[in-house]
N, C-alpha and C positions, 0 to 999 in steps of 0.2 A: 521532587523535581518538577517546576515548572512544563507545560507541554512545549512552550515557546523556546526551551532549550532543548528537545527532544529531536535528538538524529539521528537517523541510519544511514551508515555509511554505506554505500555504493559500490562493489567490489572492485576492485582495479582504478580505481579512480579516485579524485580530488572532491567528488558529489557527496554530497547530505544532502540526504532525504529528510523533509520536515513534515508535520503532519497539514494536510491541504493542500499538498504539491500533488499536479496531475500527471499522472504516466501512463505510457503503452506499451507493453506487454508481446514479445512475437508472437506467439501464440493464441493469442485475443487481439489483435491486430486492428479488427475493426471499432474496438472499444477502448474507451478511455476509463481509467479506474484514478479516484481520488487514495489520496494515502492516509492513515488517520492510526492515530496510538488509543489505548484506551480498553474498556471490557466492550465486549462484542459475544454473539456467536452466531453460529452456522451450523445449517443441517440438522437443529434438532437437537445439536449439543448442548451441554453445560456452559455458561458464559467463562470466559479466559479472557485476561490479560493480557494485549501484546500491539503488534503492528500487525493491519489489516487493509485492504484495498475495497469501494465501495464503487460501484459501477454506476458513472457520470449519468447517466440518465435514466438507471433503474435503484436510486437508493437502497431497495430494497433485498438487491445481489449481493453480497457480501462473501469477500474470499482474505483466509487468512493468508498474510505477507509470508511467504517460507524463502528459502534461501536459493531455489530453484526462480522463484519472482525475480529478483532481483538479479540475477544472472541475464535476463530475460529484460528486461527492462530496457525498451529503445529511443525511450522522448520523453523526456521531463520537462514540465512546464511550472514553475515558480507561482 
């Protein structure tokens, strides 16, 4: 599958999330996280497969997307 078709649905709502779409987070409030699908990892781990969030002005932060994110989720920008 194409990444270009690639969406996560928004809980409660009509929203897809696509990868390059920027959100904030309540709980990181001060920070903007890009959205992005693909291998990744964090902390040291093994690379995984999945939907992940990358912090707008420290690329190098990386948090995977869990389902407690997206509950969380207060601004999305296209």
């Amino acid at each position: 599958m194409s990444q270009l078709n690639m969406c996560l649905q928004h809980p409660n709502t009509d929203i897809c999330l696509f990868p390059d779409y920027k959100v904030k987070l309540g709980r990181f409030s001060q920070d903007r996280w890009i959205v992005k699908y693909g291998w990744y990892s964090w902390g040291g781990n093994r690379e995984v497969c999945g939907w992940y969030l990358i912090d707008e002005n420290d690329m190098a932060i990386v948090k995977p997307l869990q389902s407690a994110d997206l509950i969380d989720i207060y601004i999305i920008e296209s």
